[in-house]
Residue frames as qw, qx, qy, qz and C-alpha x, y, z in Angstrom:
[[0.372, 0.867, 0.288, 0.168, -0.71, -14.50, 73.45],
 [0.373, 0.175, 0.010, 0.911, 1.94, -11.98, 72.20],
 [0.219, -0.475, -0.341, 0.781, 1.99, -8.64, 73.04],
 [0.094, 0.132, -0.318, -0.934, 1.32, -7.32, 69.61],
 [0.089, -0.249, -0.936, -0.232, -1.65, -9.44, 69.35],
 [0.173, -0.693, -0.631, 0.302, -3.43, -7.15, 71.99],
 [0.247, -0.385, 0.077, 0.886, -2.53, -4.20, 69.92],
 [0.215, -0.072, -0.661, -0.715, -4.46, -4.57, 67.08],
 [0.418, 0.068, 0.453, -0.785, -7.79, -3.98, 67.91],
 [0.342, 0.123, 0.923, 0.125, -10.47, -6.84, 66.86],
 [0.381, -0.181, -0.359, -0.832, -13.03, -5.79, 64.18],
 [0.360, 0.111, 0.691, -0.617, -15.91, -5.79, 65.29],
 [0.749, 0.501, 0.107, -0.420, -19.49, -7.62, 62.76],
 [0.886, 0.353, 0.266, 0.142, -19.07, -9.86, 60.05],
 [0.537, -0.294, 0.441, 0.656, -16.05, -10.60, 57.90],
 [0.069, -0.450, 0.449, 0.769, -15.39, -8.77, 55.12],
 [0.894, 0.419, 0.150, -0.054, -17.15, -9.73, 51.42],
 [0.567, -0.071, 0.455, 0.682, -14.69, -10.46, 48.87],
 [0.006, 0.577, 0.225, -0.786, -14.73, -7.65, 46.22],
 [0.145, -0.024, -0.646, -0.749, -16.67, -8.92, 43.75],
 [0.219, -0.630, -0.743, -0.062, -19.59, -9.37, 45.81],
 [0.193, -0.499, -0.344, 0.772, -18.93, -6.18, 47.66],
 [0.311, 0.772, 0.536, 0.139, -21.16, -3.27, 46.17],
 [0.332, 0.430, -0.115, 0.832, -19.95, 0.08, 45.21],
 [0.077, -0.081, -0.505, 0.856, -19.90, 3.49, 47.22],
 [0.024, 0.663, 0.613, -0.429, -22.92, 4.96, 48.34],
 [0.048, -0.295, -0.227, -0.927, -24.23, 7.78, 46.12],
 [0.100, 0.591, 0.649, -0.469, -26.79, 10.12, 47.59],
 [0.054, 0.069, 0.246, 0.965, -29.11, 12.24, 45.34],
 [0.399, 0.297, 0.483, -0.720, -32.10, 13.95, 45.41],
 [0.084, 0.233, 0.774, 0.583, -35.28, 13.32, 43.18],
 [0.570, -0.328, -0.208, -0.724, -39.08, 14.74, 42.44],
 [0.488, -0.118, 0.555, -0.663, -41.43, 13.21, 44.39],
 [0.893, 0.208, 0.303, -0.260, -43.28, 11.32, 41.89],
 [0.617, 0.580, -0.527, -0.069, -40.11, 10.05, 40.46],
 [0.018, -0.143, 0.957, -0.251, -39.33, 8.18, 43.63],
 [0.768, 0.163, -0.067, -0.616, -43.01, 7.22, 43.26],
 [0.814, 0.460, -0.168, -0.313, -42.73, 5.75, 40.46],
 [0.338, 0.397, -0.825, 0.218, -38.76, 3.72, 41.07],
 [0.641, -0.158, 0.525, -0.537, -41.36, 2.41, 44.63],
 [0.768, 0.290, 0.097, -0.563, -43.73, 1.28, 42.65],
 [0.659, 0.492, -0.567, -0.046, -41.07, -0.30, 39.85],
 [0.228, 0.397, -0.862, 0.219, -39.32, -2.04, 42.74],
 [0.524, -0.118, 0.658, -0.528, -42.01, -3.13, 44.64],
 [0.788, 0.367, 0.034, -0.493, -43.31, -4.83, 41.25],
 [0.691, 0.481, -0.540, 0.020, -39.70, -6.61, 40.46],
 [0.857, -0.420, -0.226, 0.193, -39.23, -7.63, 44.04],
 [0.474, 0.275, -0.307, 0.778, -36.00, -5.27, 44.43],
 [0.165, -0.666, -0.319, 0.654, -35.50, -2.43, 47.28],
 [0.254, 0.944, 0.097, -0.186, -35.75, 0.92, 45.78],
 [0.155, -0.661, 0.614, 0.402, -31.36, 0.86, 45.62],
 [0.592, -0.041, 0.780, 0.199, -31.39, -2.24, 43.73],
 [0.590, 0.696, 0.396, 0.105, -34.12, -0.94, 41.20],
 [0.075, 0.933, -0.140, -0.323, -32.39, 2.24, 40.79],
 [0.400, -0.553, 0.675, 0.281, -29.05, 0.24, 39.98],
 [0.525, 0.233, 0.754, 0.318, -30.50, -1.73, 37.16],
 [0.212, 0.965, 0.113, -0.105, -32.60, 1.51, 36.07],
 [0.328, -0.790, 0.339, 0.391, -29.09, 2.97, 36.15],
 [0.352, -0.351, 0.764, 0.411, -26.87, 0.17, 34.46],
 [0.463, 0.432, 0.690, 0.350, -29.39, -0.49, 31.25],
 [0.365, 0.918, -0.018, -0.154, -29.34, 3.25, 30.40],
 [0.286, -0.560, 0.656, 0.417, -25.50, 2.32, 29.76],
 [0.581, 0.073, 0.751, 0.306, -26.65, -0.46, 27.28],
 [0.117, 0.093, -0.462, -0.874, -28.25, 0.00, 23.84],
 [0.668, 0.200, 0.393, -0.599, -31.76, 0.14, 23.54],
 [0.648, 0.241, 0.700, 0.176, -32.87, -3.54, 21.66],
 [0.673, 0.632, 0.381, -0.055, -33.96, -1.36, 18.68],
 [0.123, 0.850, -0.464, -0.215, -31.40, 1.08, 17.96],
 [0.519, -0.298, 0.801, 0.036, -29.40, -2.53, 18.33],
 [0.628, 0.419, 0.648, 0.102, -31.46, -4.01, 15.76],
 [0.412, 0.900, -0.011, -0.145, -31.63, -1.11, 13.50],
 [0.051, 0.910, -0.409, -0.041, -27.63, -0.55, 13.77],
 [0.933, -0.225, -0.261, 0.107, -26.24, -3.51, 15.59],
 [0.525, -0.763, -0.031, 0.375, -23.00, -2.47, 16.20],
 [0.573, 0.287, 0.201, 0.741, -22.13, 0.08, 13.64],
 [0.274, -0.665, -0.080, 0.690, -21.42, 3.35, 14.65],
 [0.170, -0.085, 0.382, 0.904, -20.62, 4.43, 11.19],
 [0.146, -0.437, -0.771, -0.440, -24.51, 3.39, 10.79],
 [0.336, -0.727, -0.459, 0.384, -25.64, 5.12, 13.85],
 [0.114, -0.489, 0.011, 0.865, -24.07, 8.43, 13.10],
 [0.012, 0.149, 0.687, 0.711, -25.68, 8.43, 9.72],
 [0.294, -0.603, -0.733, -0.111, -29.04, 7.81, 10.75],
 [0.173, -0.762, -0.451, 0.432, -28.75, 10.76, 13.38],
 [0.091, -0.309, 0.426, 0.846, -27.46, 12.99, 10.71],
 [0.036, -0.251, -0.828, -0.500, -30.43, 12.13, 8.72],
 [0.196, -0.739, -0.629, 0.140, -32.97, 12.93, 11.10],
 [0.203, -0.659, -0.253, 0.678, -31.62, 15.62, 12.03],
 [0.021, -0.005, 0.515, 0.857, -31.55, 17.12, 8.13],
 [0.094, -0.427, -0.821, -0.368, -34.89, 15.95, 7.82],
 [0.231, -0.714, -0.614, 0.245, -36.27, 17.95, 11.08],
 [0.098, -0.550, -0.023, 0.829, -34.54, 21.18, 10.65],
 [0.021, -0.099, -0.740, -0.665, -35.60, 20.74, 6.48],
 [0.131, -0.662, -0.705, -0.218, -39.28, 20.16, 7.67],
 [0.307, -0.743, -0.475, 0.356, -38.87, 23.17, 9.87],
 [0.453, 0.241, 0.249, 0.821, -37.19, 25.46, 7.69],
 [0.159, 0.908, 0.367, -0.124, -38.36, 29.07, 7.90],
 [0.622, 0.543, 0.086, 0.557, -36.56, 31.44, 5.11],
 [0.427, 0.066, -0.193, 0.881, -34.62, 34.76, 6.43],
 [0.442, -0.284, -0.081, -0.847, -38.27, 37.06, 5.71],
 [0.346, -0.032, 0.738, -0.578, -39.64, 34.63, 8.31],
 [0.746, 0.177, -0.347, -0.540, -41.76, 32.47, 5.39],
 [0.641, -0.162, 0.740, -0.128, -41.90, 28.75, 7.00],
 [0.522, 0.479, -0.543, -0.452, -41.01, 26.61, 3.59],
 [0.026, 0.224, -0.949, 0.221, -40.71, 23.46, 5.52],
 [0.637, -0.134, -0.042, -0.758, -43.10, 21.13, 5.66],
 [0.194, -0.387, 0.897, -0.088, -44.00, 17.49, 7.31],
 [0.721, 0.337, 0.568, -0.210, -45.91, 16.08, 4.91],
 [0.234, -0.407, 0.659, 0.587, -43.84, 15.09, 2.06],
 [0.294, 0.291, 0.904, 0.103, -46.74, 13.45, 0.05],
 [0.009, -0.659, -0.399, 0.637, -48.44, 16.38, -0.56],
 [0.489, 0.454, 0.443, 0.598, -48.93, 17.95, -4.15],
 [0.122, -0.992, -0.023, 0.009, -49.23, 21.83, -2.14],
 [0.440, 0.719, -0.395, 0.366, -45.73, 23.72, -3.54],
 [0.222, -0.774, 0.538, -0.249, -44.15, 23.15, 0.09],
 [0.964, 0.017, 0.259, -0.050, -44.19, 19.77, -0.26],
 [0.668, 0.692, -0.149, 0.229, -42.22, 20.33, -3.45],
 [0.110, -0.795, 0.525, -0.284, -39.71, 22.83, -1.22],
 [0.720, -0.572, 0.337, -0.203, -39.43, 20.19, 1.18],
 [0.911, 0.392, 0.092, -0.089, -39.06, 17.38, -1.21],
 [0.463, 0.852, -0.179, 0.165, -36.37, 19.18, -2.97],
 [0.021, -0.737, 0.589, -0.333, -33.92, 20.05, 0.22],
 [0.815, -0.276, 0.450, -0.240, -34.25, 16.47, 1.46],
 [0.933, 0.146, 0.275, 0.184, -33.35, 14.35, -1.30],
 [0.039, 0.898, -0.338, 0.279, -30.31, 17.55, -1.18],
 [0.419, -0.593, 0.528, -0.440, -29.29, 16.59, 1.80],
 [0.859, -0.217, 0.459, -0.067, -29.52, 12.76, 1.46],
 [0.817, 0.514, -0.114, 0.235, -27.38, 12.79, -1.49],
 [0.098, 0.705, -0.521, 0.471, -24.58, 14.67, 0.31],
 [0.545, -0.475, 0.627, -0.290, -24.93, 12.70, 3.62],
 [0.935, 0.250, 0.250, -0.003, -25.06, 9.63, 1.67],
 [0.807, 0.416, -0.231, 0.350, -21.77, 10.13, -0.44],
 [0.034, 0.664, -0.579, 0.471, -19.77, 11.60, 2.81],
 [0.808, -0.237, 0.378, -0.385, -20.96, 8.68, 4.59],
 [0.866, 0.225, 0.421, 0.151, -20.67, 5.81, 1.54],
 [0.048, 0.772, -0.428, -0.468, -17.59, 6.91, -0.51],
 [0.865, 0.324, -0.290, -0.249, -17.85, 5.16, -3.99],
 [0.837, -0.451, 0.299, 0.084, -15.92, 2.39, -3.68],
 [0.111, 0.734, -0.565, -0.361, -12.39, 2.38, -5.68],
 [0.793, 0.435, -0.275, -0.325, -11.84, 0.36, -8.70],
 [0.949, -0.251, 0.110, 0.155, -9.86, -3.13, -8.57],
 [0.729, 0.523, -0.124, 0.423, -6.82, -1.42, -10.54],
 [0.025, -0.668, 0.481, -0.568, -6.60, 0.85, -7.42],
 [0.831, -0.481, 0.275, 0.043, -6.86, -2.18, -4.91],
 [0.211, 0.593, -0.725, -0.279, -4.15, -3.51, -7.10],
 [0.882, 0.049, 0.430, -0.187, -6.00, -6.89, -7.78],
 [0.299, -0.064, 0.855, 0.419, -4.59, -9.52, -9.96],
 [0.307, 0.059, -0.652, -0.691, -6.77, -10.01, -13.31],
 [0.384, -0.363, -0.801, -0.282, -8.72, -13.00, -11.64],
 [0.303, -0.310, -0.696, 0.573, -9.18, -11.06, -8.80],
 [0.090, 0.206, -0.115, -0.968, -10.48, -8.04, -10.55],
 [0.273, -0.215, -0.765, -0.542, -12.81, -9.88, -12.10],
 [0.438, -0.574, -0.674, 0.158, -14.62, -11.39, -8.75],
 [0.197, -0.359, -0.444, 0.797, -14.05, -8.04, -7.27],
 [0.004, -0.058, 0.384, 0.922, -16.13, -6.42, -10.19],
 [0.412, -0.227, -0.779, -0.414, -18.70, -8.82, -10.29],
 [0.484, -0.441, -0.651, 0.385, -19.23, -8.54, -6.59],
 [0.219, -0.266, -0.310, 0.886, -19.59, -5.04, -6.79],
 [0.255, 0.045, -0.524, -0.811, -21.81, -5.09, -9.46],
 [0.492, -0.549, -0.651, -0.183, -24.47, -7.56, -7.79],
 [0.076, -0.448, -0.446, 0.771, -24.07, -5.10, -4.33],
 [0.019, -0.061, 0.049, 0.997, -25.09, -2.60, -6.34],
 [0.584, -0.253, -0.559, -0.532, -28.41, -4.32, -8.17],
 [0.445, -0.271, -0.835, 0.174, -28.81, -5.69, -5.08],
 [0.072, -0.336, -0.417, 0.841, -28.93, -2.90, -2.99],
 [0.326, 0.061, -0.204, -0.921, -31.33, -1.32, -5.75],
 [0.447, -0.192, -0.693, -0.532, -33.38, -3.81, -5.68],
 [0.303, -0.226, -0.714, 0.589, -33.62, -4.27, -2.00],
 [0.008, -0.307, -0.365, 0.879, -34.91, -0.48, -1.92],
 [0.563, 0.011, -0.365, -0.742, -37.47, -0.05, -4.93],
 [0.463, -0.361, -0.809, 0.030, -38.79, -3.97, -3.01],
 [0.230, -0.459, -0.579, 0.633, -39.22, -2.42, 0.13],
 [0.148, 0.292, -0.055, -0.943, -40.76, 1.07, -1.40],
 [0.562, 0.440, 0.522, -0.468, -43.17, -0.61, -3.16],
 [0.081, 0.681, -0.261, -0.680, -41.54, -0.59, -6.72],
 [0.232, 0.286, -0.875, -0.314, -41.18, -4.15, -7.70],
 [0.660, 0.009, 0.036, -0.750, -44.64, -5.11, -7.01],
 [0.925, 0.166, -0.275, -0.205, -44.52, -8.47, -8.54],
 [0.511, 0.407, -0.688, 0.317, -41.32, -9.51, -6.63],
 [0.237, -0.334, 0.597, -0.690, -42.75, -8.51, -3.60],
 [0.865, -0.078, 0.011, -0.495, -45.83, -10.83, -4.20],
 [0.870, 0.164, -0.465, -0.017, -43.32, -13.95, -4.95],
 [0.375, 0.256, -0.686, 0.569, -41.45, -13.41, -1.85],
 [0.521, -0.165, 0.474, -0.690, -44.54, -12.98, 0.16],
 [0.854, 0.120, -0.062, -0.503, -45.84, -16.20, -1.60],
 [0.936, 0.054, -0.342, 0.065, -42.87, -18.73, -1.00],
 [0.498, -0.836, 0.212, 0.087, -40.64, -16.55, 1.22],
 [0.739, -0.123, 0.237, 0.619, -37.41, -16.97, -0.77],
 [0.261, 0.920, -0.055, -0.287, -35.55, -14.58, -2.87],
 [0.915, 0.249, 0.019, 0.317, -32.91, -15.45, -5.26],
 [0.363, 0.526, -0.550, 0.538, -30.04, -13.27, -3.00]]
């Protein structure tokens, strides 16, 4: 043996992992009582330790919840809408005027005058978030389209449009009889 060999001091316990198996640092934090409970309980039911549950607990508040997923998939522009919406809708139902008169109301169905109020500043408030959201779309002379392209772009904007209208008076209850032929052979002719 060299000399330098006895310089370097020998680790001491297992080698090393490699550092994708290695786990991050240590975090310490405190919690309630019946919130480590309840992470026990969760880990003692998924087979994990208590770190392990916490760590998945942890890493799937990073993800998207399945529905928001479904609702949105992955459009942001759709996601911000939607929370813009709610949020019109809740401060609208909660409205109370300057003389402290509560005009808001959350029952929208209602034939009592706040209903009306409500009614009123909602379908306000979804026209405006609706065209700062969905700016019309611009005509084929400003895409510059060729003729035959203008055409198919016209026509294609025209069936979005019936489509989309029909989509929402189906689903609202408007088109009665369509709704019965698509519940009676499951097709639809888009």
């Amino acid at each position: 043996m060299s000399a330098t060999e006895h310089t370097q001091p020998r680790r001491m316990g297992r080698p090393p992992k490699a550092a994708e198996d290695r786990k991050s640092a240590t975090m310490r934090f405190r919690t309630r009582e019946g919130l480590r409970e309840q992470l026990e309980a969760a880990a003692e039911a998924s087979g994990r330790s208590p770190s392990e549950e916490a760590e998945v607990r942890l890493q799937n508040s990073f993800k998207p919840d399945p529905l928001q997923r479904l609702a949105f998939g992955d459009g942001e522009d759709a996601k911000k809408f939607i929370i813009k919406l709610i949020s019109a809708i809740q401060i609208i139902q909660g409205y109370e005027n300057p003389k402290g008169c509560q005009l808001g109301s959350m029952n929208w169905s209602s034939t009592d005058y706040k209903s009306h109020f409500t009614r009123t500043a909602i379908r306000a408030a979804v026209r405006v978030l609706v065209n700062d959201a969905l700016p019309a779309p611009v005509s084929a002379e400003e895409a510059g389209l060729s003729p035959e392209d203008a055409k198919i772009y016209t026509d294609t904007i025209n069936h979005m449009h019936d489509f989309g209208t029909e989509y929402a008076m189906l689903i609202t209850g408007q088109l009665p009889r369509l709704a019965a032929a698509l519940n009676a052979d499951g097709s639809s002719e888009h």
